[in-house]
C-alpha positions as CSV (number, residue, x, y, z in Angstrom):
1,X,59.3,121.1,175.3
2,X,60.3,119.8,178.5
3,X,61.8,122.0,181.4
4,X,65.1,121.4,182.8
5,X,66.1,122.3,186.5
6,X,69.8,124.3,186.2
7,X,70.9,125.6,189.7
8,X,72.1,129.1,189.6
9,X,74.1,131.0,192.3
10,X,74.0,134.6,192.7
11,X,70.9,134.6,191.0
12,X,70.0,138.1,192.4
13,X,66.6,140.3,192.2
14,X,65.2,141.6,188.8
15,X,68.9,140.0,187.3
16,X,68.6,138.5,184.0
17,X,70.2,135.3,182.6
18,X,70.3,133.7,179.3
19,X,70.8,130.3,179.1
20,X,71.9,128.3,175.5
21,X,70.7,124.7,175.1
22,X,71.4,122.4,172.3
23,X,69.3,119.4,171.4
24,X,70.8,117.5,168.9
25,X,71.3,120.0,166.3
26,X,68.6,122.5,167.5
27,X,70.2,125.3,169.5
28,X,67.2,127.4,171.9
29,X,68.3,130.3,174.1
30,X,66.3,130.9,177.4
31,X,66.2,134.2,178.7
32,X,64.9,134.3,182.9
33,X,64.3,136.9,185.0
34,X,63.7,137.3,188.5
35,X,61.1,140.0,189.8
36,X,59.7,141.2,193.4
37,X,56.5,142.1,193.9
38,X,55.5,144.0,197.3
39,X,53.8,141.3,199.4
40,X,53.2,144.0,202.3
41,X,49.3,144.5,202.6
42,X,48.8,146.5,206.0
43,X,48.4,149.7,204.6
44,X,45.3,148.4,203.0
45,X,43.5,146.6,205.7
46,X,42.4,147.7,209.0
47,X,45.0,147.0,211.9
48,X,43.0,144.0,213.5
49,X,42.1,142.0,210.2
50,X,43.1,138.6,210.9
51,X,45.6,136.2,209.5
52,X,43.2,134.7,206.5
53,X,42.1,138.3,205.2
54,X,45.7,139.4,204.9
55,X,46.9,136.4,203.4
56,X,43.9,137.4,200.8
57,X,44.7,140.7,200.5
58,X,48.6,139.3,199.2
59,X,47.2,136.8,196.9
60,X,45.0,139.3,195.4
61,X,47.8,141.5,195.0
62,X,50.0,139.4,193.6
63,X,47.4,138.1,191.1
64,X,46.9,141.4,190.1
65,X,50.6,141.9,189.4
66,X,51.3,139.0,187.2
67,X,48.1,139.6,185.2
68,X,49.3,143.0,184.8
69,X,53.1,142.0,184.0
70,X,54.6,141.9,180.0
71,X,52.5,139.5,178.6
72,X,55.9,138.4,176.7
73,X,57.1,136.7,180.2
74,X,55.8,133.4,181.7
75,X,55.6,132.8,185.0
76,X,58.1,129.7,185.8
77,X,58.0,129.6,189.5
78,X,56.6,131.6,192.5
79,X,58.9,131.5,195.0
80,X,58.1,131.1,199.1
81,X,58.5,134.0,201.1
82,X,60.0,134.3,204.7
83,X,57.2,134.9,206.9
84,X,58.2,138.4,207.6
85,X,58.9,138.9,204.0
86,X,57.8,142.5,202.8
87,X,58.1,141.2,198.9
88,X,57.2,138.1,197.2
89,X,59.4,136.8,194.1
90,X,58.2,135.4,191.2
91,X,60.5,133.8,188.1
92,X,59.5,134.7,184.9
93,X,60.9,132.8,181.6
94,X,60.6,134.6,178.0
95,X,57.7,133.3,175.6
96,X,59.6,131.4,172.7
């Protein structure tokens, strides 16, 4: 199945939306979810690791998260955080 890009507003954290498509006759319902995941890692590294170890440290963590998320979810999109950001969000779409 291919994926289509719909635009959502007010698409807040951990909301949930369902989306119906038709195609042709066959009708499929979506179901989405955004999630945050903390993407703070200073209280587990020592205060003068440097930029590449912390950014490690997050990827590691976040790995960790999605491996350890409902296996019924897919993960659709990972989404950029601000460079302060003290979470990371991740979209997650519902196995069919």
């Amino acid at each position: 199945m291919r994926d289509l890009v719909i635009p959502i507003q007010n698409f807040d954290e951990n909301d949930k939306v369902d989306i119906e498509v038709r195609v042709e006759d066959n009708k499929f319902i979506c179901h989405y979810k955004l999630e945050s995941f903390s993407w703070e890692v200073k209280d587990e590294l020592n205060k003068n690791e440097d930029e590449v170890t912390q950014s490690l440290a997050r990827i590691h963590r976040l790995r960790k998260a999605i491996k350890e998320y409902d296996q019924e979810w897919e993960v659709i999109e990972i989404l950029t955080p601000s460079k302060d950001a003290s979470t990371i969000q991740v979209l997650y779409r519902k196995k069919m």
